[in-house]
C-alpha positions in Angstrom: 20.3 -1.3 -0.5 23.1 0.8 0.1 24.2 4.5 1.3 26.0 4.8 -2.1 22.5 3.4 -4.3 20.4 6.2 -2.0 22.7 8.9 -2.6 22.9 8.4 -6.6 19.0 7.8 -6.8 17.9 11.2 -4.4 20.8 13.0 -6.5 19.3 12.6 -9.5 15.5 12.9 -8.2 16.9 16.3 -6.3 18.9 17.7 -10.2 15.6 17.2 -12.4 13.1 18.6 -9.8 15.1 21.9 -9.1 14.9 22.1 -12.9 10.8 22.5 -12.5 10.5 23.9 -9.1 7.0 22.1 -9.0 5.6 18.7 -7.7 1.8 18.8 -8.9 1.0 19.0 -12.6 -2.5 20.2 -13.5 -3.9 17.4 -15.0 -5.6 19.3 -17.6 -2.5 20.1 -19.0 -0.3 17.2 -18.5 1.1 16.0 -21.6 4.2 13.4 -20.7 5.1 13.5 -16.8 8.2 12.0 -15.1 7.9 10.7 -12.1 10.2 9.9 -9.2 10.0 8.3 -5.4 12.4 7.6 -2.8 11.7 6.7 0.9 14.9 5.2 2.8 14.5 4.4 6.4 16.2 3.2 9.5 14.2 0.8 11.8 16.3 0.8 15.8 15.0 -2.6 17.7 17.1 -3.4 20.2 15.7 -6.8 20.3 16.4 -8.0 17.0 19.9 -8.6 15.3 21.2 -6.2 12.6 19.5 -6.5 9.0 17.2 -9.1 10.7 13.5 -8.6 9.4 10.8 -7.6 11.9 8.1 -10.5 11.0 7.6 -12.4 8.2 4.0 -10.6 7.5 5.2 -7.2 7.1 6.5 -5.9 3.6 7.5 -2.1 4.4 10.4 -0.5 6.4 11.3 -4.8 7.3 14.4 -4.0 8.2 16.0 -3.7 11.6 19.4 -1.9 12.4 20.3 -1.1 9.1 19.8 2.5 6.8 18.0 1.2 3.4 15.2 1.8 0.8 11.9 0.9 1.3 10.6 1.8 -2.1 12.0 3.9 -4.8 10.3 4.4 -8.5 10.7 6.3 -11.4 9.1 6.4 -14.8 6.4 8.2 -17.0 2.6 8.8 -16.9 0.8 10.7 -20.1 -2.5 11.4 -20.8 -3.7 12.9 -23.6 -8.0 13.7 -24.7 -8.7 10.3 -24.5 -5.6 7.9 -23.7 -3.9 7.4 -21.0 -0.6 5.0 -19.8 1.7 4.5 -17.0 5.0 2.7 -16.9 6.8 2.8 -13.5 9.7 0.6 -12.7 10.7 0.4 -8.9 13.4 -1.3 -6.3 13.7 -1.3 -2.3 13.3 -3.9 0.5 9.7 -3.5 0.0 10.0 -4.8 -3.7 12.0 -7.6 -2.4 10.0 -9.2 0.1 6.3 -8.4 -1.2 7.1 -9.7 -4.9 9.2 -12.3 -4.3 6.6 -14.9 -5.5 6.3 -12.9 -8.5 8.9 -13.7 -12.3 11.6 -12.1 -11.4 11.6 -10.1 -14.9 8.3 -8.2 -13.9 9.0 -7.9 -10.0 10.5 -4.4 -10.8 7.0 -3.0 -12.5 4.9 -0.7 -10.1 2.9 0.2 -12.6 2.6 -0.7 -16.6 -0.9 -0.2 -18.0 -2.6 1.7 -20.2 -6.3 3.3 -20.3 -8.7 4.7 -22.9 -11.8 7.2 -22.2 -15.1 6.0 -22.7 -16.6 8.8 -22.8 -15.6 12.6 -23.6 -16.3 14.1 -20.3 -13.0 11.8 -19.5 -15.6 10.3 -16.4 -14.8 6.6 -17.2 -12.0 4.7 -17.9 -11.3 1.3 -19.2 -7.4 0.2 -17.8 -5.7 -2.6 -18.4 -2.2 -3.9 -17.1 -0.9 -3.5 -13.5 -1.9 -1.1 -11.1 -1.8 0.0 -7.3 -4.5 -1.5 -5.4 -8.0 -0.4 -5.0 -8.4 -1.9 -1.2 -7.5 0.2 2.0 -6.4 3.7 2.8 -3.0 3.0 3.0 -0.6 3.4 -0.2 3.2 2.9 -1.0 3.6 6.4 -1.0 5.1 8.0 2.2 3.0 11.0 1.1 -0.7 9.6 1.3 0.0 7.9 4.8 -0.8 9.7 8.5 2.0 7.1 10.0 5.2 6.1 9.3 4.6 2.4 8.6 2.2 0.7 7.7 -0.9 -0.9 9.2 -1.4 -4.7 9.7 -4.7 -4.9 7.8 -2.6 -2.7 4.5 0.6 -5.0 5.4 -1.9 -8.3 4.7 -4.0 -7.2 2.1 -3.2 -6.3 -2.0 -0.5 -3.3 -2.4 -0.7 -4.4 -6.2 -3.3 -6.2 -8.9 -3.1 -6.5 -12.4 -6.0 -7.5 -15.3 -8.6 -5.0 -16.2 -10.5 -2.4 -14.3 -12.9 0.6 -15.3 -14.4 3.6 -13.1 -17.5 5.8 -13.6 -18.4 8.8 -12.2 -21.4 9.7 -11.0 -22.6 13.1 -9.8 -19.8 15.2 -8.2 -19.7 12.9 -5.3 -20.1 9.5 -6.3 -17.5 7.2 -8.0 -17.7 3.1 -8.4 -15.1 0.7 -10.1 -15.3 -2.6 -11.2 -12.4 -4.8 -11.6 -11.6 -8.3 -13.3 -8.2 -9.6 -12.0 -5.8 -12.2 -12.0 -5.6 -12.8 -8.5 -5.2 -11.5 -4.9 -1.9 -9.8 -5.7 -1.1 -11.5 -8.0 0.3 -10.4 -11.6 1.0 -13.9 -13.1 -2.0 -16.3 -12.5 -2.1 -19.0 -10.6 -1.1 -22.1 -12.6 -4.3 -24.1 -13.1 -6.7 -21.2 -12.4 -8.6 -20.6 -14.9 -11.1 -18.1 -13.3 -10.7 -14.3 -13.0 -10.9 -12.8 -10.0 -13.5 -9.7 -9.3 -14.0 -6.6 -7.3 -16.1 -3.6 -7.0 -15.3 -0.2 -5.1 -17.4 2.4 -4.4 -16.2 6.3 -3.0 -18.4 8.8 -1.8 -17.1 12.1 -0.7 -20.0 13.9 1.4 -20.1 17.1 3.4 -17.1 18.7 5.8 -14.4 16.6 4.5 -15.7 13.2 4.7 -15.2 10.4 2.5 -16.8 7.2 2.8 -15.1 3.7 0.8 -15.9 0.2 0.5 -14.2 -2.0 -1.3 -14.9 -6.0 -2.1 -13.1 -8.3 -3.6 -13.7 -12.0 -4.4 -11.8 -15.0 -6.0 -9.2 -17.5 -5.7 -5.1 -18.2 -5.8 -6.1 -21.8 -6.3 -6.1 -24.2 -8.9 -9.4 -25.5 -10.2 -9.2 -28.9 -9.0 -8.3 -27.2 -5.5 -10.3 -23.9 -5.4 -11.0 -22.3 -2.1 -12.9 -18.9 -2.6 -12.0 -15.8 -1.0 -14.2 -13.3 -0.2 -13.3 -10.1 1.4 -14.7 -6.3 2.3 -12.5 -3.4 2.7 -14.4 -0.4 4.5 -12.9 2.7 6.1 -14.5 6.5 6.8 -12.2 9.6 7.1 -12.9 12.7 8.3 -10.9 16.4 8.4 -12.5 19.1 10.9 -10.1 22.1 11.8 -6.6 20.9 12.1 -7.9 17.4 13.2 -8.4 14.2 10.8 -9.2 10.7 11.7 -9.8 7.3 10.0 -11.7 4.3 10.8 -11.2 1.1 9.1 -12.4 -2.4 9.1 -11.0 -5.6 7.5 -13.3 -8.7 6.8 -12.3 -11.6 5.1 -13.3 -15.6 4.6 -12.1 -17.9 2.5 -13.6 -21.7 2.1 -12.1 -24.4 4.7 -11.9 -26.6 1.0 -13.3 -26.7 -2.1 -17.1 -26.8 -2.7 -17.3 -26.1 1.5 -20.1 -23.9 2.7 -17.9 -23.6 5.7 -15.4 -20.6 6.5 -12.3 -19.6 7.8 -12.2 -15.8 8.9 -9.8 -13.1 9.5 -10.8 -9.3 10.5 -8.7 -6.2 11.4 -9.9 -3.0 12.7 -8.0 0.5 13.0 -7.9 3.8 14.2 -6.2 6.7 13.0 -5.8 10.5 14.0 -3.9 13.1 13.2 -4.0 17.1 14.3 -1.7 19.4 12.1 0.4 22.2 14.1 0.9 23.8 10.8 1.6 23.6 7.4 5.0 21.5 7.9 4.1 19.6 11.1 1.9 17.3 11.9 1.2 14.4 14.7 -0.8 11.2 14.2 -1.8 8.1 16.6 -2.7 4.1 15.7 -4.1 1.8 17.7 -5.1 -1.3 16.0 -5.9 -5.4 16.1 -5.4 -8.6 13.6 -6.7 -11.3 13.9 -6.1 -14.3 11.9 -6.6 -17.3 13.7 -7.2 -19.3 11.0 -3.8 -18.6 9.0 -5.6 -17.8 6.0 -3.5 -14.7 5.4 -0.5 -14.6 7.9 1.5 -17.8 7.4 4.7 -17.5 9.8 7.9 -20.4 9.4 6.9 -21.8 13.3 3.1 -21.9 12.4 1.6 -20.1 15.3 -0.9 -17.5 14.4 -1.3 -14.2 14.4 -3.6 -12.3 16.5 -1.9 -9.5 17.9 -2.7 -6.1 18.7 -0.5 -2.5 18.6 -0.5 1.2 18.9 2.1 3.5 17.1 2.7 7.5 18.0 4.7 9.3 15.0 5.3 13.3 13.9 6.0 14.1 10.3 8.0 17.3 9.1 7.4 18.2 5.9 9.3 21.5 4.7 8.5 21.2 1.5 5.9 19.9 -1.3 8.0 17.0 -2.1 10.2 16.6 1.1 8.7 14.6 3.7 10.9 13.4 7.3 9.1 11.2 9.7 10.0 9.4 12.9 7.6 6.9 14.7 7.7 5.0 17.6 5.5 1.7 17.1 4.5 -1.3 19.9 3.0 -4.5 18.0 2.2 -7.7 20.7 0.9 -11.0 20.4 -0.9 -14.2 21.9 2.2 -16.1 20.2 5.5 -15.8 19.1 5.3 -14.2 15.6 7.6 -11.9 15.7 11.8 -12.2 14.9 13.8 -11.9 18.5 17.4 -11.9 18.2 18.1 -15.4 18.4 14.2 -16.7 18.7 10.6 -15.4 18.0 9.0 -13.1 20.5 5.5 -12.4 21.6 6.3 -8.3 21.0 7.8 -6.3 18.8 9.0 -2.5 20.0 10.8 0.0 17.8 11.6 3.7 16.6 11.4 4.1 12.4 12.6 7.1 10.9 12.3 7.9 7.3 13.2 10.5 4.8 11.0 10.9 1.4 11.3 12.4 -1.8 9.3 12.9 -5.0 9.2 14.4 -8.3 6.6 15.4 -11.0 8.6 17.0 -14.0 6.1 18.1 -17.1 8.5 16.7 -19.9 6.8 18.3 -23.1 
C-alpha cells in the first residue's frame, strides 16, 4: 500500500469527522453509525531487506523498510430496540497476509453480521455472520492496544471467526458467551468438516479496575476422516491503579498427535504488560513475553524449525486527540532457531523500531 492510497483514505476519514467533531456515539442513541480506521506504519530493521516481511507467523506491521497500511476499515453499524448489524469492509498488509487462505471475494469483510435481542433489557444477543474474535486482550484496533505491535500469543491465535454466537449478562459484573463456529479463524469451513467448532467466554469486572477473562475454544480445521481436535484456553487479568495498568496473560493449547489419539501436542505463551500514563495524551508501556511451540502445531515456518522464542518491547504513545493516536516502539524478539527473515537468510533474532500513526471515525449518520 501506497503514500498516495494513505493519503486519499485519511483525507476522507479526516473531511467526514470534522463534520461531527465526535468519536463516541452514546449507544442509547445510535441510530445508523459510520465507521472509519486507519493505522499506517513504518517498521526500520536494519537486518532485513526493504519490503521483506519480519517472520512468516506475524500478521500486523510485517513489513520492513517500507511506509504502508496495516489495517484500514470503513462501513456501518446500526442498532435499533431490538436489532442490530455490522458490515465493515477493510484492506492493509494485515488483510493480506492473515486472510490469504480465505475466498478472495470475502477477504475484504472485517465484519458482516447481524444480531437480534433476546430479551428487552437488550442483555443478550443472538449474532450471526463474522466477527472479531472473542480470545485475547489484543484487538486490530491501534486504540485498544498498550503496545505498538502485537503480541506473539494475539499474532498466533483467532483475530477473526465467523458462525453464531450469543452473550448474557448477568448481574452488573458478570458476562458469558457461547459460540458455535466454523473453525479456528476460519470463515469458509474446512472442506470435509462437518463439525462446528465451539467456545465459551466468560468476563468478570470486579473491584478497582480489575477485570478478569477466560476464554476456551475447542474444534478442528480437519476433515472428518483426518480430525485432530484442538483445544485451547485463553486467560488474562488486567488491572488500573493510579496512573499505572498492567496485564497478565497466558496461552494454552493441545491439539491431538492424530485422529482418535489420547496423546497431545502442546503450545503455551505467557505475557506481561504495563503501562503508566503521564497524562492525558501520553503514555508509556513495557512487554516482556515467551512462545513456545515446539510442536509446530500453530507456527509453521518454510525451513521447519520451530518456534520457541522469547522478547521484550518498550513503546510511548501520543495521543492528542480522541481519535488521533501516534506511537513508536522499539521491540527485540530471539529464538532457539532461525525463524526469523535476515536479509539474505533466517536469523535467530529479530530487532526493530515501529512507528505508526492512527486514525478513526464514528459519524452518527441519521
Amino acid at each position: 500500500m501506497h503514500f498516495s492510497h494513505l493519503s486519499i483514505i485519511f483525507f476522507f476519514c479526516f473531511l467526514l469527522n470534522e463534520s461531527t467533531g465526535q468519536i463516541n456515539v452514546d449507544s442509547t442513541e445510535r441510530k445508523w453509525i459510520l465507521n472509519g480506521y486507519i493505522e499506517n506504519f513504518f517498521v526500520l530493521n536494519r537486518n532485513a531487506a526493504k519490503e521483506s516481511n519480519i517472520s512468516e507467523f506475524q500478521y500486523n506491521h510485517n513489513r520492513n523498510n517500507i511506509p504502508a497500511i496495516n489495517h484500514a476499515y470503513m462501513g456501518v453499524d446500526h442498532e435499533s430496540r431490538l436489532f442490530r448489524m455490522s458490515l465493515n469492509a477493510q484492506i492493509g498488509t494485515y488483510v493480506k497476509d492473515n486472510y490469504s487462505s480465505e475466498p478472495k471475494l470475502i477477504r475484504n469483510l472485517y465484519t458482516a453480521y447481524t444480531g437480534f435481542a433476546i430479551n428487552k433489557e437488550k442483555s443478550s444477543w443472538i449474532d450471526i455472520g463474522i466477527f472479531p474474535s472473542y480470545i485475547g486482550f489484543e484487538s486490530i484496533s491501534a486504540f485498544d492496544n498498550l503496545t505498538l505491535t502485537r503480541s506473539l500469543l494475539a499474532e498466533n491465535s483467532p483475530y477473526y471467526l465467523s458462525g453464531i454466537r450469543s452473550n448474557h449478562k448477568i448481574g452488573a459484573n458478570n458476562e458469558i458467551y457461547v459460540y458455535a463456529l466454523t473453525g479456528w479463524q476460519k470463515i469458509k469451513p474446512t472442506q470435509g468438516n462437518s463439525l462446528p467448532s465451539f467456545g465459551f467466554q466468560w468476563i468478570k469486572k470486579v473491584k478497582n479496575n480489575n477485570k478478569i477473562n477466560n476464554s476456551f475454544f475447542a474444534g478442528s480445521n480437519y476433515p472428518d476422516n483426518n480430525r485432530k481436535w484442538r483445544y485451547f484456553n485463553n486467560f488474562f487479568w488486567q488491572h488500573n491503579i493510579g496512573k499505572w495498568s498492567w496485564i497478565i496473560g497466558l496461552d494454552i493449547g493441545l491439539e491431538q498427535k492424530f485422529k482418535d489419539s489420547k496423546t497431545f501436542n502442546t503450545w503455551w505463551s505467557p505475557v506481561l504488560i504495563t503501562s503508566y500514563n503521564f497524562n492525558d495524551k501520553l503514555k508509556a508501556a513495557g512487554r516482556i513475553e515467551h512462545y513456545n511451540d515446539k510442536s509446530k502445531v500453530i507456527v509453521k515456518t518454510s525451513n521447519g524449525n520451530p518456534l520457541v522464542g522469547s522478547g521484550y518491547s518498550i513503546n510511548i504513545d501520543y495521543s492528542p486527540s480522541s481519535n488521533m493516536m501516534y506511537k513508536a516502539e522499539w521491540r527485540q524478539l530471539f529464538a532457539g532457531s532461525d525463524v526469523f527473515f535476515g536479509e539474505n537468510s533466517f536469523s535467530k533474532k529479530a530487532e526493530y523500531l515501529t512507528i505508526s500513526f492512527s486514525y478513526r471515525l464514528s459519524k452518527n449518520l441519521f
